[in-house]
C-alpha positions as CSV (number, residue, x, y, z in Angstrom):
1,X,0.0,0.0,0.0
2,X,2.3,2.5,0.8
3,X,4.6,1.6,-2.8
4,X,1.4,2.3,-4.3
5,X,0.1,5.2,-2.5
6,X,3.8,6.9,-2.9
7,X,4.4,6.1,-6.7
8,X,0.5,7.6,-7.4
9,X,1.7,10.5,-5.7
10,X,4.6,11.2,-7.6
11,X,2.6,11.2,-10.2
12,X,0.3,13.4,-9.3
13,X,2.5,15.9,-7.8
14,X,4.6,15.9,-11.2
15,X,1.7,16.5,-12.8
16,X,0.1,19.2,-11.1
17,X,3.4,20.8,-11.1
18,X,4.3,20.8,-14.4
19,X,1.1,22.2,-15.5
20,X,1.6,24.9,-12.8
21,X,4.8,25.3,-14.7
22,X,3.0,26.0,-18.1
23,X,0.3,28.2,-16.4
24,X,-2.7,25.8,-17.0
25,X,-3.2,25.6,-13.2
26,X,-2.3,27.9,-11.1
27,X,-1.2,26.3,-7.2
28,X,-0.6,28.1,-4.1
29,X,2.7,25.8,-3.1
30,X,6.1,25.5,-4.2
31,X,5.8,22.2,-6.0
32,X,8.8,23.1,-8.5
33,X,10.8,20.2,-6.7
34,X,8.7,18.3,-8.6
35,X,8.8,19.8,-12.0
36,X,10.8,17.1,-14.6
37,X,11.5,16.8,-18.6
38,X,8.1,15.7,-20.4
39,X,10.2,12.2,-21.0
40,X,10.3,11.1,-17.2
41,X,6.5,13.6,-16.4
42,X,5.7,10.7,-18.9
43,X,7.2,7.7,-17.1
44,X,6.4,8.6,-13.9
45,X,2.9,8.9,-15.2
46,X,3.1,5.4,-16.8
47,X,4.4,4.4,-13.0
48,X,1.4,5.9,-11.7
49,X,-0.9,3.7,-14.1
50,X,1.0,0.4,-13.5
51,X,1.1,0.6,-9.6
52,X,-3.1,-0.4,-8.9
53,X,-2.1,-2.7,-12.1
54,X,0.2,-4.4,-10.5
55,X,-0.9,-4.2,-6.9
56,X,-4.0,-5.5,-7.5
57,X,-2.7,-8.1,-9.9
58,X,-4.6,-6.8,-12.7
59,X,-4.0,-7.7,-16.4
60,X,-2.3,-10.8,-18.3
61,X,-0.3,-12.9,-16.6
62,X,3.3,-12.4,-17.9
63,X,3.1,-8.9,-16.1
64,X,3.0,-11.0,-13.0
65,X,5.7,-13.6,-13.7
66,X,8.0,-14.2,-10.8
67,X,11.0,-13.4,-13.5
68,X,9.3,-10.2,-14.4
69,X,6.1,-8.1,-12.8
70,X,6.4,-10.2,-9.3
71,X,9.9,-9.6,-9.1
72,X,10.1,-6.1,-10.0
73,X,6.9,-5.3,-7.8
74,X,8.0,-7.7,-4.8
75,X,11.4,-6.8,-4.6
76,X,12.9,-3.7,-6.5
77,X,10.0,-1.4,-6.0
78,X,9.6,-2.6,-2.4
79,X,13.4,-2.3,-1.4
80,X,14.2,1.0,-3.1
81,X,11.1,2.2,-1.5
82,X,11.8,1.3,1.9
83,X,15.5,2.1,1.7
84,X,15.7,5.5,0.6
85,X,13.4,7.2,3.5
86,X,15.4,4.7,5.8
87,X,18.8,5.5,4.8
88,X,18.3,8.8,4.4
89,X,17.9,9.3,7.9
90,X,20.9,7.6,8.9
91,X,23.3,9.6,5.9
92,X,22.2,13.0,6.9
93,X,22.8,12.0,10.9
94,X,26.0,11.2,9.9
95,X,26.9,14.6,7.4
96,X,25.5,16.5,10.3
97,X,27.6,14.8,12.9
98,X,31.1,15.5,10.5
99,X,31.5,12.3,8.8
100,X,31.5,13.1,5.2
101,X,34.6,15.6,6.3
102,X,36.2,12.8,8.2
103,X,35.7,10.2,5.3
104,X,36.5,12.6,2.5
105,X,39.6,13.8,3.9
106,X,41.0,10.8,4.8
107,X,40.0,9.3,1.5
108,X,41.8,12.2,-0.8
109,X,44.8,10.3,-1.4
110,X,43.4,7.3,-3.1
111,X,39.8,8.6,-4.8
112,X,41.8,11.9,-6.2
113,X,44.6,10.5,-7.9
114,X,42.7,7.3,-9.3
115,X,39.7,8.7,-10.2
116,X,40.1,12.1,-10.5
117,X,37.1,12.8,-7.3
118,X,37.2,14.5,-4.5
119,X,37.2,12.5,-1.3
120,X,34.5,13.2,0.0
121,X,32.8,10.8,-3.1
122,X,33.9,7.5,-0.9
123,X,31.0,8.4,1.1
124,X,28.3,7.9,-1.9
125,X,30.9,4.5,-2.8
126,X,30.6,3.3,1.1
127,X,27.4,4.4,1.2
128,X,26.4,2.1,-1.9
129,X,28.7,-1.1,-0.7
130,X,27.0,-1.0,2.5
131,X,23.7,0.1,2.1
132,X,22.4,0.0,-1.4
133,X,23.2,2.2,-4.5
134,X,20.0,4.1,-4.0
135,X,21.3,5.8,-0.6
136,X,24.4,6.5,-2.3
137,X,22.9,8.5,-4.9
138,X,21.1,10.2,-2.4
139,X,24.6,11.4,-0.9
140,X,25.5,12.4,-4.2
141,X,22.6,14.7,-4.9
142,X,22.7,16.3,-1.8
143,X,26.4,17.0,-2.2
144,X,25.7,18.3,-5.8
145,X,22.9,20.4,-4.4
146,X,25.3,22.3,-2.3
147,X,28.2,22.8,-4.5
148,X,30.6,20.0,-3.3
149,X,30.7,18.4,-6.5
150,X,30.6,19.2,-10.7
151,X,28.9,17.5,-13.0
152,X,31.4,15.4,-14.5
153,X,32.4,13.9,-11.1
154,X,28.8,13.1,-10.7
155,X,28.3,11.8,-14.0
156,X,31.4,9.3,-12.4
157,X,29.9,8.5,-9.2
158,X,26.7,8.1,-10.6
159,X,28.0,5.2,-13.4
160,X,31.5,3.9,-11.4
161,X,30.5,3.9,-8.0
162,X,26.1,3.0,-7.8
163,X,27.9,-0.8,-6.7
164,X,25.9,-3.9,-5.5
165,X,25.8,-4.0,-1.5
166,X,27.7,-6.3,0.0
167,X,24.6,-8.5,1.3
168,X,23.2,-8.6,-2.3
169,X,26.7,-10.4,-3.6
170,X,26.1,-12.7,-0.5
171,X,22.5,-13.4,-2.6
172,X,23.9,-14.1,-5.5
173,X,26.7,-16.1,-4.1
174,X,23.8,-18.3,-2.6
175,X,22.1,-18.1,-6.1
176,X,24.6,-19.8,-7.8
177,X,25.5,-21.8,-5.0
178,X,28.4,-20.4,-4.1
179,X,28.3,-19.2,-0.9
180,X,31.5,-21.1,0.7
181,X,33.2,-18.5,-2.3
182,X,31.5,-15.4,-1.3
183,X,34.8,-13.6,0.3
184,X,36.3,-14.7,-3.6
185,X,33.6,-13.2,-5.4
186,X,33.2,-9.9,-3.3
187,X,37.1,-9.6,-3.7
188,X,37.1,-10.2,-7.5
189,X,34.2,-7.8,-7.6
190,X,36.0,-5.2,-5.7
191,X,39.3,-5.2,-7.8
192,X,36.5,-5.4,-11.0
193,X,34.7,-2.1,-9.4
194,X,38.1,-0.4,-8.8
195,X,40.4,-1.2,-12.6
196,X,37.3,-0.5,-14.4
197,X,36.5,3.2,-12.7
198,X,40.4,3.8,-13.2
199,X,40.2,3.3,-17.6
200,X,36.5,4.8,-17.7
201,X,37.0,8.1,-16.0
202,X,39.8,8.7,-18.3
203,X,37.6,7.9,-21.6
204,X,34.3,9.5,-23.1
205,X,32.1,10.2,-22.3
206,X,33.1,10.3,-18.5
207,X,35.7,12.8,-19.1
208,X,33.9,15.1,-21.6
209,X,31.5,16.1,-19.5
210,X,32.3,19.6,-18.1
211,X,33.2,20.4,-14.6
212,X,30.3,22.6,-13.9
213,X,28.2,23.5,-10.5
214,X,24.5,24.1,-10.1
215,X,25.8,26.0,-6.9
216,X,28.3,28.1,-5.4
217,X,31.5,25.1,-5.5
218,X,32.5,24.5,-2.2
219,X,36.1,22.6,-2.8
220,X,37.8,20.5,-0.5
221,X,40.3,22.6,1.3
222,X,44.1,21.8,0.9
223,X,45.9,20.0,3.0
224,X,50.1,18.7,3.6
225,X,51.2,17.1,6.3
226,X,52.3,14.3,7.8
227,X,50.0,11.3,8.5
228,X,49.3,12.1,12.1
229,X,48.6,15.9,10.9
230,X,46.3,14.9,8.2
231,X,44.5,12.4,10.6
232,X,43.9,15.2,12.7
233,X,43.1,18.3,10.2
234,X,40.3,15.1,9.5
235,X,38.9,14.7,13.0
236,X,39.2,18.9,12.9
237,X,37.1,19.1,10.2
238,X,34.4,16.6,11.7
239,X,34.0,18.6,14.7
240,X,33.8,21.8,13.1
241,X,30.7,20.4,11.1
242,X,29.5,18.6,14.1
243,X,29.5,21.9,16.2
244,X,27.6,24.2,13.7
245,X,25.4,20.9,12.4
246,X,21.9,20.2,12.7
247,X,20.6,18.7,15.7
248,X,20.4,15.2,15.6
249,X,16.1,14.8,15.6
250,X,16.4,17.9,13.3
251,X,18.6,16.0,11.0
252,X,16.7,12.9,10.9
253,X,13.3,14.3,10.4
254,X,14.8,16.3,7.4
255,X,16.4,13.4,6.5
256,X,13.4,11.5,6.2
257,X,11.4,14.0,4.2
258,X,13.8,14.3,1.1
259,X,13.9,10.9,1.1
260,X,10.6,10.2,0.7
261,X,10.0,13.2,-1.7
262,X,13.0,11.3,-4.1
263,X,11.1,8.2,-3.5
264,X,7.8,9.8,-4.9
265,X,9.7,10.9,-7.9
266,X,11.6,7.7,-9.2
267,X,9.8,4.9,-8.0
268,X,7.3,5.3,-10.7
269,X,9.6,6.1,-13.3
270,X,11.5,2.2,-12.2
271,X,8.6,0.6,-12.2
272,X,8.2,1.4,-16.0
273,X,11.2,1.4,-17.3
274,X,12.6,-1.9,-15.1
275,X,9.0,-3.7,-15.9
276,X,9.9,-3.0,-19.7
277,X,13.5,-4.0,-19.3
278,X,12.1,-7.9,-17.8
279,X,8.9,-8.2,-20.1
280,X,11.4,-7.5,-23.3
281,X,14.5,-10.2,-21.5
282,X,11.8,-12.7,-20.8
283,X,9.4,-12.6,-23.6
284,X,11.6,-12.2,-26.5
285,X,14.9,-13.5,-28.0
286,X,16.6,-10.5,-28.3
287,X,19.4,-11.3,-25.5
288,X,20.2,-14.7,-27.0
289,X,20.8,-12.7,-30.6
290,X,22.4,-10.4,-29.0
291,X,24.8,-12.5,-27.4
292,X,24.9,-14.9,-30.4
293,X,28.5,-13.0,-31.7
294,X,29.9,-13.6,-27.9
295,X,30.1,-17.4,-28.2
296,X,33.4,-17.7,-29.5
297,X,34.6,-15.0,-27.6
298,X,33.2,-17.0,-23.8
299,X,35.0,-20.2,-25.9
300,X,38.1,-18.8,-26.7
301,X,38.5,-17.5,-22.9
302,X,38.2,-21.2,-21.7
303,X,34.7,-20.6,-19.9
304,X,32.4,-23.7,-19.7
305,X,28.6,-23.5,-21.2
306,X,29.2,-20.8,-23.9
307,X,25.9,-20.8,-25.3
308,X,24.3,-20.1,-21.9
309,X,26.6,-17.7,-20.3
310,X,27.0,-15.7,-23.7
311,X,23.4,-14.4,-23.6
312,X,24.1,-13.7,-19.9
313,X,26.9,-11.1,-20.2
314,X,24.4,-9.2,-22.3
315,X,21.0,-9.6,-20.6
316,X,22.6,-7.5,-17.3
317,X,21.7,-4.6,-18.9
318,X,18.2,-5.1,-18.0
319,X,18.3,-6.4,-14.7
320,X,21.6,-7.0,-12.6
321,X,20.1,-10.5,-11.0
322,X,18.9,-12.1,-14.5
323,X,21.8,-13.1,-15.6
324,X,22.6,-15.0,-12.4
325,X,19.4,-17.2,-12.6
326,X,20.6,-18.1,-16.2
327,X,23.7,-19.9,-14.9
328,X,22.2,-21.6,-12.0
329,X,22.6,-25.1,-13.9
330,X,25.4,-24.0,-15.3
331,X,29.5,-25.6,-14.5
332,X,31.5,-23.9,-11.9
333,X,33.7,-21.6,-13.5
334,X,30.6,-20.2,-15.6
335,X,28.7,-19.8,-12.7
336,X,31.6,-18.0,-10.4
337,X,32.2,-16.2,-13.8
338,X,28.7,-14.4,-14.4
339,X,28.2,-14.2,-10.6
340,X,31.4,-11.7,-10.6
341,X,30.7,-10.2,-14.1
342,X,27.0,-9.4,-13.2
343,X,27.2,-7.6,-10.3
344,X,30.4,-5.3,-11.5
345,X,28.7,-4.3,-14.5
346,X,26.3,-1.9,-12.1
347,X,24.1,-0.2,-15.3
348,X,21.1,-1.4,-15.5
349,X,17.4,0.0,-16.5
350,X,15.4,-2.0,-14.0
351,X,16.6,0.3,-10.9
352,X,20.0,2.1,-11.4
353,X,19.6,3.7,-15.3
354,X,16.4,5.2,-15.0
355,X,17.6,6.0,-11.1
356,X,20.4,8.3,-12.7
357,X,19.0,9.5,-15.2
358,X,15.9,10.7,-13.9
359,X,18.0,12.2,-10.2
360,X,20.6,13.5,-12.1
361,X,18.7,15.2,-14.8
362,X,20.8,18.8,-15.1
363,X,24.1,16.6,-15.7
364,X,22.6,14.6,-17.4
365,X,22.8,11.0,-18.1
366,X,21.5,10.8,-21.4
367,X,20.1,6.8,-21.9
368,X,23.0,6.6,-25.3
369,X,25.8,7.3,-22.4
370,X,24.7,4.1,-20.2
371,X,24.3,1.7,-23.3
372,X,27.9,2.5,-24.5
373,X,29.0,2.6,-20.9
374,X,27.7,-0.7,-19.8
375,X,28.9,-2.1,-23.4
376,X,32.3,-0.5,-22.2
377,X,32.6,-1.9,-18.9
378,X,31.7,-5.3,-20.7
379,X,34.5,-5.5,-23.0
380,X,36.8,-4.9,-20.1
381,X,35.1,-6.6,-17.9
382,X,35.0,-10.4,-19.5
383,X,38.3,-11.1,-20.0
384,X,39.4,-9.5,-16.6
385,X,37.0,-11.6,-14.8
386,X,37.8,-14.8,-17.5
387,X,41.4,-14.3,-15.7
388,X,40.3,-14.2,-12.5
389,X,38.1,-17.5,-13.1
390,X,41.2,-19.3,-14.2
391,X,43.3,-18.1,-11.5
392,X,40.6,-19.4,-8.9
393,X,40.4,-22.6,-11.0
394,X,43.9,-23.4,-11.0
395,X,44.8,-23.4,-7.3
396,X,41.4,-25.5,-6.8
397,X,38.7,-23.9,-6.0
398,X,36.7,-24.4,-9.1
């Protein structure tokens, strides 16, 4: 009830908003927080009509499959929005209290020179590893909204660092019956997370994307010292914010409102675009065609049951867990293999694409940037994790 009660709102709100925007209404309240593009006024719309649909079960069948409508329903819309409005209150306790200074500066030396970010973005990263990717991009828009980052190193966060928590890669571990491997598979998906980032923040169309603000920048200040000083210009900072913060009921109750105002405005837009992504993976062959050219590639790399885990490196795009039921009956090394490969691919249109793109709409992700990013982190992705199979094969594992 509330998924559908929240996702009919957004709707609704959008609506009224937009048309108070092109003067056909005329509204006492502010509701410009809720003004979008006509493409995602439209989805969330669509969102709006699909929620009684599929809370009530209404409509064929397929829209209801556990692969497709169920699962979307059941489990995306229900986590992301119960997650959000929960996580938010915990994140913008723990701003308030200093820790995005106290992470961010003690993070400098590694997220700067690898990935060109401030250090203050391993916060969105940690947030997304321990939480879910939908809290982290909640870190990242507030930071964005009050100058502490550009657009490009959004645009980088947004598509590098949206990763798979860490109890999700315990589920698909369990999936594909791998769970004795799960501290080998969250490894190999951590070194994929981290090589990958390194080449595509470097390449288009990460790095053309200008380095402008939607507020007054507010940079991180510079620091030298020795370790001991820079551990302490770190705890410095956290106090200072902690001093001149938000109370900590103020900060959760504010907390809790912007996350369930985000909620109201991408939920719906998931629901269509992920329910789209499924219906088109499981009622049509256009993954195994797709994936037809990747055969000899998956044979050529040594990995067991081309034919089934070719179709797989491709059918991510739609929805990161997919791929992993496609294995399930699969040999070891082709299950370990799409079990690492699926979850560091991180771009996909049930949850994260139309996430980004609709949050992150003055960057913007543009839907052409995901597709040849996800197709980019695919090409290095396979044979990187082909090697890492091999390696794990070889001293017994597999």
């Amino acid at each position: 009830m509330y998924a559908l009660a929240i996702i009919v709102a957004g709707g609704l709100l959008t609506t009224v908003a937009e048309l108070d925007k092109r003067e056909v209404l005329s509204v006492e309240y502010d509701l410009s927080y809720f003004e979008s593009s006509t493409v995602f006024w439209s989805l969330r719309l669509v969102g709006a009509i699909l929620a009684p649909i599929m809370f009530f079960k209404l409509g064929p069948s397929l829209l209801h499959t556990p692969g497709t409508g169920e699962f979307m329903w059941s489990t995306l819309i229900y986590s992301v929005g119960v997650i959000i409005p929960i996580g938010a209150v915990f994140i913008t306790i723990f701003v308030e209290l200093g820790g995005l200074e106290f992470v961010g500066t003690l993070a400098r030396p590694v997220m700067n020179p690898l990935f060109k970010l401030p250090g203050r973005a391993a916060l969105d990263s940690l947030a997304s590893w321990v939480g879910s990717y939908s809290v982290g991009f909640y870190v990242t828009r507030n930071v964005f909204e009050q100058g502490g980052y550009n657009k490009r190193e959004v645009f980088t966060i947004a598509t590098c660092f949206s990763t798979v928590s860490i109890g999700f890669v315990g589920v698909v571990a369990a999936t594909v019956n791998m769970l004795n491997l799960f501290p080998l598979i969250f490894f190999a998906y951590f070194v994929c997370v981290i090589i990958t980032a390194a080449i595509l923040v470097r390449v288009p169309p990460i790095n053309s994307v200008p380095d402008e603000y939607i507020a007054q920048p507010d940079p991180e200040i510079p620091f030298q010292g020795s370790i001991d000083e820079y551990f302490r210009f770190a705890v410095s900072g956290a106090v200072g914010k902690a001093a001149g913060g938000e109370t900590f009921l103020g900060a959760a109750k504010r907390g809790f409102t912007d996350g369930l105002k985000l909620t109201s405005l991408i939920l719906g837009t998931i629901l269509a675009v992920g329910l789209a992504a499924t219906l088109l993976s499981a009622n049509t062959p256009t993954f195994d065609i797709l994936g037809a050219p990747l055969v000899p590639v998956i044979q050529a790399l040594g990995i067991p049951n081309a034919e089934t885990v070719a179709p797989a490196t491709i059918v991510g795009i739609t929805e990161m867990y997919v791929p992993v039921l496609l294995v399930v009956e699969a040999e070891p090394m082709a299950r370990f293999f799409i079990a690492v490969l699926a979850v560091s691919q991180l771009i996909f249109f049930s949850a994260v694409g139309p996430m980004a793109m609709d949050m992150f709409s003055d960057v913007p992700i543009r839907f052409r940037d995901l597709i040849a990013l996800f197709v980019m982190r695919t090409i290095i992705l396979v044979p990187l994790v082909a090697g890492i199979t091999h390696l794990i094969a070889a001293i017994g594992l597999l």
